[in-house]
Structures are given as C-alpha cells and as structure tokens.
C-alpha positions in Angstrom: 0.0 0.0 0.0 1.6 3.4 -0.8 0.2 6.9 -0.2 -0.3 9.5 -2.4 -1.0 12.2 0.0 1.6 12.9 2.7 -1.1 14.6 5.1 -3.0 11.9 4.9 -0.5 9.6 6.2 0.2 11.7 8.8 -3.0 12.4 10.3 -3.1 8.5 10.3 0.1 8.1 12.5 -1.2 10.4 15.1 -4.2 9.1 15.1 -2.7 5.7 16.1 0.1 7.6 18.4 -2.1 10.4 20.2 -3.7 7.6 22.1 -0.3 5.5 23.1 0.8 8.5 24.4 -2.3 9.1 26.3 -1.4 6.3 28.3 -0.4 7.4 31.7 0.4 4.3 33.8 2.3 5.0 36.1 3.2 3.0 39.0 3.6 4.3 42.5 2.5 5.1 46.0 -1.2 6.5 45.5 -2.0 7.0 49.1 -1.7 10.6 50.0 -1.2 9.5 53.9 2.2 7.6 53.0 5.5 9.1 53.4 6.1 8.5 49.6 3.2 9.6 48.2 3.5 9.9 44.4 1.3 12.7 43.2 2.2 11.5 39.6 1.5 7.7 40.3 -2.1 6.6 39.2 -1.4 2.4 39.9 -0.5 1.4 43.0 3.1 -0.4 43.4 2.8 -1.5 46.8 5.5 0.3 47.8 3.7 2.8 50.4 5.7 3.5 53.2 4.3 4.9 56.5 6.9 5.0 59.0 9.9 6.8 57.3 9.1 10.4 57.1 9.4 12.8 60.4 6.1 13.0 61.9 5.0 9.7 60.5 4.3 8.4 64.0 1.5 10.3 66.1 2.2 9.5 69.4 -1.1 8.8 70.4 -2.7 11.6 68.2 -5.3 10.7 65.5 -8.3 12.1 63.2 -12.2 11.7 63.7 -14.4 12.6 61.3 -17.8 13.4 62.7 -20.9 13.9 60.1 -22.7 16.9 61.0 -25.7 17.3 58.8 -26.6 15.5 55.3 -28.6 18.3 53.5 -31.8 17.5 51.5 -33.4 20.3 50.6 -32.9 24.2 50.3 -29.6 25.8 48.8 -27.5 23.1 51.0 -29.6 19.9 48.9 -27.1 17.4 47.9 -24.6 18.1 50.0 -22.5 17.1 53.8 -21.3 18.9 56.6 -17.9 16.9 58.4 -16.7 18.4 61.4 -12.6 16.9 62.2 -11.2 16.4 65.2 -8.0 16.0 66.6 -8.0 12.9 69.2 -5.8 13.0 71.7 -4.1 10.4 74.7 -4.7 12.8 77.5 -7.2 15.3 78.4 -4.7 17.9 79.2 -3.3 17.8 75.8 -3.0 21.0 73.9 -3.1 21.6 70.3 -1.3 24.5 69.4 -1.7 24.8 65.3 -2.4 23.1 62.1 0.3 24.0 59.7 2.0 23.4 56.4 5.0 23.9 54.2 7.6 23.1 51.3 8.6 20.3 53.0 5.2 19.1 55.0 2.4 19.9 52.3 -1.0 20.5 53.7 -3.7 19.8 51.8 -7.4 19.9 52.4 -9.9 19.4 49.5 -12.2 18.4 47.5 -13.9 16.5 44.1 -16.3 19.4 44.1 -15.8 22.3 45.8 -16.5 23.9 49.4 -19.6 25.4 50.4 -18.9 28.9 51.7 -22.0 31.2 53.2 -21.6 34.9 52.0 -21.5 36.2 56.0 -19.3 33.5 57.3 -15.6 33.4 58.0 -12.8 30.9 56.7 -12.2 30.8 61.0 -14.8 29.7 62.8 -14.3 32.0 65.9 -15.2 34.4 63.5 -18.4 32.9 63.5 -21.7 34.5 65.6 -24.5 32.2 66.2 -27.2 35.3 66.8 -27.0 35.2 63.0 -28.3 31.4 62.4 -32.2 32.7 62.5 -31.6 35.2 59.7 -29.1 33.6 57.8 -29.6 29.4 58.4 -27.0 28.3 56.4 -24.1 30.2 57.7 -24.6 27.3 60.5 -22.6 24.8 58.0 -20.1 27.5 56.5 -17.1 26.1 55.7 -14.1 27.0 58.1 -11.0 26.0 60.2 -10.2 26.2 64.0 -8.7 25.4 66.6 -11.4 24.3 69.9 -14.1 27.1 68.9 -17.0 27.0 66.8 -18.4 30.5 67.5 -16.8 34.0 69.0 -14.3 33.5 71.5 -15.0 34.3 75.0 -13.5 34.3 78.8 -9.9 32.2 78.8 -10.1 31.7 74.9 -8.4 32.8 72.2 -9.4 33.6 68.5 -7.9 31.9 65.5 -4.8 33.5 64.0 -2.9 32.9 60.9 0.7 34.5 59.8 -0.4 34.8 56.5 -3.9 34.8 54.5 -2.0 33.6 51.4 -4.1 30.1 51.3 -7.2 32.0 52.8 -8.6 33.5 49.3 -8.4 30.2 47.3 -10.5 28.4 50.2 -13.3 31.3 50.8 -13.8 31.1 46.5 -14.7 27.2 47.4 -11.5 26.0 47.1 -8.9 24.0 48.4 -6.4 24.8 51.6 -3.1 24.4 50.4 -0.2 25.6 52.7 3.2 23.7 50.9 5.5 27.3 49.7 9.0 28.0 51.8 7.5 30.3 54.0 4.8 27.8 55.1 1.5 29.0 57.1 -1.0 27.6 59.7 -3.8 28.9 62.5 -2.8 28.6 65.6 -3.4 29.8 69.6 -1.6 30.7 71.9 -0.6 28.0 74.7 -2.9 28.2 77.5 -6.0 28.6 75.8 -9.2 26.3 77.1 -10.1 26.5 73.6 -7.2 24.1 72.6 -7.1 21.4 75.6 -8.7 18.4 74.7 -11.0 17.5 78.0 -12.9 15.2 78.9 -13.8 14.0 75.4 -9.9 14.1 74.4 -10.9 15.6 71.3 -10.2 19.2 69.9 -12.1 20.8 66.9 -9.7 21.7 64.1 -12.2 22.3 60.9 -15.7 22.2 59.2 -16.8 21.7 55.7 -19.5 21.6 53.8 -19.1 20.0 50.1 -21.2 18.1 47.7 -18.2 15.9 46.9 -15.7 13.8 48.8 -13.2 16.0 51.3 -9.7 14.3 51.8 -6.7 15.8 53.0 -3.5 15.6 54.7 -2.6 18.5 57.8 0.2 18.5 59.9 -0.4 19.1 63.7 1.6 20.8 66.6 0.6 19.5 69.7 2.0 20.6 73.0 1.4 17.2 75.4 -0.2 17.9 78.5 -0.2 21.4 77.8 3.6 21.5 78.5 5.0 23.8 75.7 8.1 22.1 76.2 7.1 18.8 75.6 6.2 19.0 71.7 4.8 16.7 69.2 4.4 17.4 66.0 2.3 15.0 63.8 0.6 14.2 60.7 -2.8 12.9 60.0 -4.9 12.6 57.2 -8.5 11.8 55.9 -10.5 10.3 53.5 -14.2 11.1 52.9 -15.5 10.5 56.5 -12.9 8.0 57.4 -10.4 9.6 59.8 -7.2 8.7 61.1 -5.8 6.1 63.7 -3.4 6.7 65.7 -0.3 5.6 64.2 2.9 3.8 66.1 5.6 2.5 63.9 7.8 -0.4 65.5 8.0 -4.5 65.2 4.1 -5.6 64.8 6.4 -9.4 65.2 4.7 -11.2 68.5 8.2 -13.4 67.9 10.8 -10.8 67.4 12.9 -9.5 70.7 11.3 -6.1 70.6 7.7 -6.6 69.6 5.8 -3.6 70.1 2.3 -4.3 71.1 1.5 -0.7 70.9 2.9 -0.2 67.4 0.3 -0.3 64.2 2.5 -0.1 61.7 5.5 -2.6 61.4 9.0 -0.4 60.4 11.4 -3.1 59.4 12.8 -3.0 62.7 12.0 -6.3 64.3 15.2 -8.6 66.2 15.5 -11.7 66.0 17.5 -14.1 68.3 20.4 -16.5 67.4 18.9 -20.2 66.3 18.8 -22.1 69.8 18.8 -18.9 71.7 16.6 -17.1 73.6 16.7 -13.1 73.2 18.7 -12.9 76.4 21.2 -15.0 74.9 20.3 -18.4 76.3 20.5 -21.7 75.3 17.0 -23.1 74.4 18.3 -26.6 73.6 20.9 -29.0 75.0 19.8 -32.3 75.1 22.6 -33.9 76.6 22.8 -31.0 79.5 26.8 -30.1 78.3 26.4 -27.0 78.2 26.6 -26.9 74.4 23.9 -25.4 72.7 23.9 -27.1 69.6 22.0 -30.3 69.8 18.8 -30.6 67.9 17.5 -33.4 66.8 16.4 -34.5 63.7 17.1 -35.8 60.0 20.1 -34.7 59.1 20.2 -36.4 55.6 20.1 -33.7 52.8 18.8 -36.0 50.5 15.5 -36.6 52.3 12.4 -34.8 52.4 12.6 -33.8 55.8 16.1 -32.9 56.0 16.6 -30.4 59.0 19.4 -28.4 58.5 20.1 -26.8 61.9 19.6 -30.9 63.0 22.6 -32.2 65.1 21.8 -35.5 65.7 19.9 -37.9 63.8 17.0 -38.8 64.9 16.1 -42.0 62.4 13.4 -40.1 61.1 13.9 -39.0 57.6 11.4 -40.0 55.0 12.8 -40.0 51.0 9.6 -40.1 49.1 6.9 -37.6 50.4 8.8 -34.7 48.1 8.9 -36.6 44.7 12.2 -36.1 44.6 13.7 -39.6 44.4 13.6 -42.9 43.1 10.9 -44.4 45.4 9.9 -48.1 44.8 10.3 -51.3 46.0 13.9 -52.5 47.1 13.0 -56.1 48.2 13.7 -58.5 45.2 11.7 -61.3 46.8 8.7 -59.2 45.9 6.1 -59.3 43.3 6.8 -55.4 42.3 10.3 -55.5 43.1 11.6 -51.8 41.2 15.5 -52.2 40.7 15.9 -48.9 39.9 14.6 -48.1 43.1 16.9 -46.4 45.5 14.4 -45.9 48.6 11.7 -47.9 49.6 8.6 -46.5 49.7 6.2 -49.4 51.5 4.4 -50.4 48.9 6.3 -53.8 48.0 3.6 -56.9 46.9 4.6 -60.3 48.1 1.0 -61.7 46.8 -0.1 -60.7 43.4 2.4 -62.5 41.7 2.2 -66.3 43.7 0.0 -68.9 42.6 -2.5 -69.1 45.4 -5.7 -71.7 45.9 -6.7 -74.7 47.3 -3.9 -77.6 47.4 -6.3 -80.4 49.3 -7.2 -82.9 46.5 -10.3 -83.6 48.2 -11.8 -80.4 48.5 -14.0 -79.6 45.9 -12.3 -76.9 44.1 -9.0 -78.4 44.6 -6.4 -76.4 42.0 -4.0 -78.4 40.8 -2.1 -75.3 39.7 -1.5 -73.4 43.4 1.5 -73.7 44.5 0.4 -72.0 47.9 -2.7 -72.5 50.0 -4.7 -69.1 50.3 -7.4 -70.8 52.9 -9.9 -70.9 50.2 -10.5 -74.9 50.4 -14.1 -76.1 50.2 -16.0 -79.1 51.5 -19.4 -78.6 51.1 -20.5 -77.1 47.5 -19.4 -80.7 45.2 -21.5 -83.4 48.1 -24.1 -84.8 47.1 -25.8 -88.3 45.6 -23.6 -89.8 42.7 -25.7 -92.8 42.2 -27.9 -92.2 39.1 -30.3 -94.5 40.2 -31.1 -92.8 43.3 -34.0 -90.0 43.7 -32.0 -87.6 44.4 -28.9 -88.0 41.5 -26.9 -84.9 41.9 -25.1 -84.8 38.6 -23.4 -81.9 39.7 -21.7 -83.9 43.1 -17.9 -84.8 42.9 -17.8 -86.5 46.3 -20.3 -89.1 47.1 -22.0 -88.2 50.9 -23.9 -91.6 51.3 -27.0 -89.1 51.2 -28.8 -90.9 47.7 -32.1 -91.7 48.4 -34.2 -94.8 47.2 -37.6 -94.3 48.2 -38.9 -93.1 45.2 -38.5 -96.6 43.1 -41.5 -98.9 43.0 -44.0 -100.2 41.2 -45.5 -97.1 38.1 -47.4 -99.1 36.1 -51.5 -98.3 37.2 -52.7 -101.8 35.7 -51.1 -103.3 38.8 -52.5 -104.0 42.5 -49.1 -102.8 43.8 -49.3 -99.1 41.8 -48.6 -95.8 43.5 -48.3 -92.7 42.2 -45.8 -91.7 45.1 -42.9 -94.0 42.6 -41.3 -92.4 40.1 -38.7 -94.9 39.0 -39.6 -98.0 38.3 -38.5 -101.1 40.3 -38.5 -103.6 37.4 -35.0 -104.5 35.7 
C-alpha cells in the first residue's frame, strides 16, 4: 500500500500515536497519607511506606471525622457537613496549630468544591450564632479552628494565621493548600481552654460543607499535656468520613525481641534471636545437658524430604519419598513389584499378586492343581451330594459321594397293577 497524500498519512500516524501517548500508567505510591506519596503515580506499586518520614508516628494523636448534617433540601440539597477532630491520649493535651510547608504539604480538598455562606468566615471563631435565625446556612459554612465553633470568650483565644495567602483560594470554594518555603497555619496561643482536649480528648480543628468527597493531609503541633516544652508534632490525614488512627511505627512481630504491642504499623525494625537462643542470649536446647547449645534433633540427611538443616543429631526419622524427589519403589527382590531402579523404599512392595495361590487339598472340591500355595480358600461342602444315578435324588453336579442318595422313590409305576402308586417315580423292574 503506498500513499499519495503525505497529510493523509500523517494524520493517520497520530491518530494511532495520540492515544499510546495518552497512556499514563504510572506506577507508585497512590496513598496521600504515605511518606512517599507519588502525586504523579495513578497504579498502586505496593511500595507505600508509612513510617519513614518525620512525623509519621502520632504518638497517640489521630483524626475523627464526625458527620454533621446530610442536607436534602434548600440551597444546602445534595450536599454534607464533616466536622474533624483532633484525638488525643490525655485530656490535658493541647493543640497549638495546624500547619503546612515546602517540605510538609497541607492539603485539604475536594472533588467538588467547598460550600462557603456569603456572611461567614474561613475561621470559625469568626463565627456568631445570633446570626443562624436570619441567615440558616451560615450554621454549616465552611471554616478551620482550633477548639471554637463561635466567638471566643473568657480564657479563649481567636484563631490567628501568619499569612492569609491560602485564605482567598478556600473562601472562593476552594482548596487549603499551605506547601510554599515560607509555610503557614492557624494557631493559639498555649494556654488557651479552647485548645485542651478535655474530657472527650478531642479538639475541633475544621468544618466543611461540600457536595463531593473532602480528603486531606494536615500537619499538627501538639503541646502534650499542655507543657510547651514537651512537643509533638504529627501528621494525619482523611479520606471522605474515614479519619485517622493513631499511628505507632515499631515491630508488629509477636516473635521478634522487641515486639511492640502498641505499634500499628510494622518499620522493618524487628530482632530476632540467634537459632537455639533465647533473646537474652540463652541456650534453648541442650539435650545432653553439656552445656553446648547445639544439639537438635532431627534428619540430618540432605537427600531426604525432611532434612533439618540446623539438625545435630539424627533422629532416624527422615522419610525419602513424600517430596517426589527420588527414586521411590520397591527394594526387596523377593517381591512381586520389586523396582531395581529403586533407590528408597517406599512401602508399597507386593509379596501376593504374583504367587500362585488356591486350594492344594485334592479332596476339596475346588482343589487347583495349579497353586502352589494354599490361600485358605478350600471347600467341602458345595461338590457333596448323591452320585448314584439311580437314586431319587442324583446330583449330577456332586464330585464326592455323601452316602445321602435316596431310594424311596423306586416302585411299582405301572397303574394296571395292584401294587401301583403314584408316590414312585422310577420304576423297580430290571
């Protein structure tokens, strides 16, 4: 095939390139909450690793998502209000600011956008309740905080923010995103009740209202037990209305030597002891009580199926044939299978099939003058019977003669006579 027009033939080839190079699989970490999240990735690798990055543990901290209202009706129809909250350990645990940078990205979005009432605030102790009656939906504005869901009062303290730079973008229904070098977040000041956690050993950090699905990632300073020397600094994120556990990276291994039965995520960390130790170091096996911790018992053939290599001492039980692996048969030539190729014997030798078995006796009825061996199978009782034809009861069938014939059936038959009885049926005449 050749082609006359050159355009032609190349609107052709991009047609059949334009979609190859549409083709974006790339293959990555897709989870926003891992340390190596791939913003570029759109297949999931496996390769998601939680425990690496600073901050990847929470001590403690985590993320609840709490629904507040599912809207059916009015200008909120169709969509969700979520209110997040920081959980905390202790109920004297203060948290101090959400925050982001270049090098700890925050994120809060989502598919659609954010609802955002044209009297509220982007913080909600901006917020003033006396307005719900006239304005109802400013109730389920869309804002951040820290503790306060209304105007601050006595032993409280207002939201602040260093800069309003990610502020704009959010109050046009848009995302939060704090990730520049300078970095921003809303904080208080420590000392606050606004920020403790209390009784409920939550704090209130944000609200929003969408008609999509939110999902973020924020980053968390957190001053434990409200001791502002004592920091913790921590990242959580969210999916839609599922939160965030507290995360503990450490060995998850019940049988390494520093299990962690508090950690949630395992971190390559776990120890192991020695073979035949103990993680203190001791001996776990010495059969012989010599103080030498080196005795196990076992097979200690390679070539068998069961082979232990850390085995010692042989324990006669290795087994050559389970595995497939060898030449299994039967090794004893007196048998009927007997396999001389056979290099292990597998049980299954036949000293039967191949013998001539039956009855030797001559004078059992189903004597065989072919067996060479007696197999118990001699009978007496099927070939007796009456071998005199003459008799009543002739068994022409009978090989051995049991004195049973029977006479008493011969007399005279013919009806002319005086004698005649119709009980004879062989007649007594020669």
């Amino acid at each position: 095939m050749s082609f006359k027009n050159p355009l032609l033939l190349i609107l052709i080839l991009g047609a059949l390139t334009f979609p190859m190079l549409g083709q974006t699989d790339v293959p990555g970490c897709t989870d926003f909450a891992a340390c190596n999240y791939d913003a570029d990735a759109d297949v999931d690798d496996g390769s998601c690793d939680y425990c690496s990055c600073p901050g990847a543990e929470t001590d403690g901290y985590g993320l609840d998502v709490e629904i507040v209202a599912e809207h059916t009706d009015g200008d909120l129809a169709g969509m969700t209000t979520y209110r997040y909250y920081v959980t905390t350990p202790h109920d004297d645990d203060f948290v101090s600011s959400v925050y982001g940078d270049q090098d700890n990205p925050l994120y809060v979005g989502t598919t659609t956008s954010f609802y955002q009432n044209a009297v509220g605030s982007h913080f909600g102790s901006n917020i003033n309740p006396a307005f719900f009656p006239f304005f109802p939906e400013l109730e389920y504005d869309s804002w951040v905080t820290i503790g306060l869901d209304q105007t601050a009062e006595e032993g409280e303290s207002a939201i602040s923010t260093p800069s309003t730079d990610w502020v704009n973008q959010f109050e046009e229904g848009g995302a939060i995103e704090i990730n520049d070098e300078v970095g921003s977040a809303w904080y208080i000041t420590n000392g606050s009740s606004n920020g403790v956690s209390g009784d409920d050993f939550r704090v209130l950090i944000m609200q929003l209202t969408t008609d999509g699905t939110p999902s973020g990632t924020i980053h968390v300073q957190l001053f434990n037990n409200g001791v502002g020397a004592d920091e913790s600094r921590v990242t959580l994120s969210f999916d839609g209305s599922t939160g965030y556990d507290e995360v503990v990276c450490g060995c998850t291994d019940s049988s390494a030597c520093n299990y962690d039965n508090s950690a949630t995520l395992d971190n390559s960390s776990c120890e192991f002891p020695e073979p035949l130790y103990d993680c203190d170091g001791n001996c776990l096996l010495d059969v012989n009580g010599d103080g030498i911790c080196e005795e196990v018992i076992g097979c200690t053939d390679s070539a068998a199926c069961n082979y232990d290599g850390s085995a010692t001492q042989d324990s006669g039980s290795c087994e050559y044939c389970s595995c497939g692996i060898n030449a299994c048969g039967c090794t004893v030539n007196l048998a009927c299978n007997y396999d001389p190729d056979a290099q292990y014997n597998d049980g299954t030798c036949d000293f039967v099939s191949c013998l001539a078995l039956g009855c030797t006796d001559s004078t059992a009825c189903n004597y065989d003058p072919d067996a060479e061996f007696e197999d118990g199978s001699c009978d007496y009782l099927s070939c007796l019977g009456c071998m005199d034809a003459q008799a009543c009861n002739y068994d022409a069938e009978a090989t051995i003669d049991n004195d049973s014939c029977d006479y008493s059936c011969i007399g005279c038959i013919d009806t002319a006579a005086c004698n005649y009885s119709s009980d004879y049926t062989i007649s007594d005449e020669e």
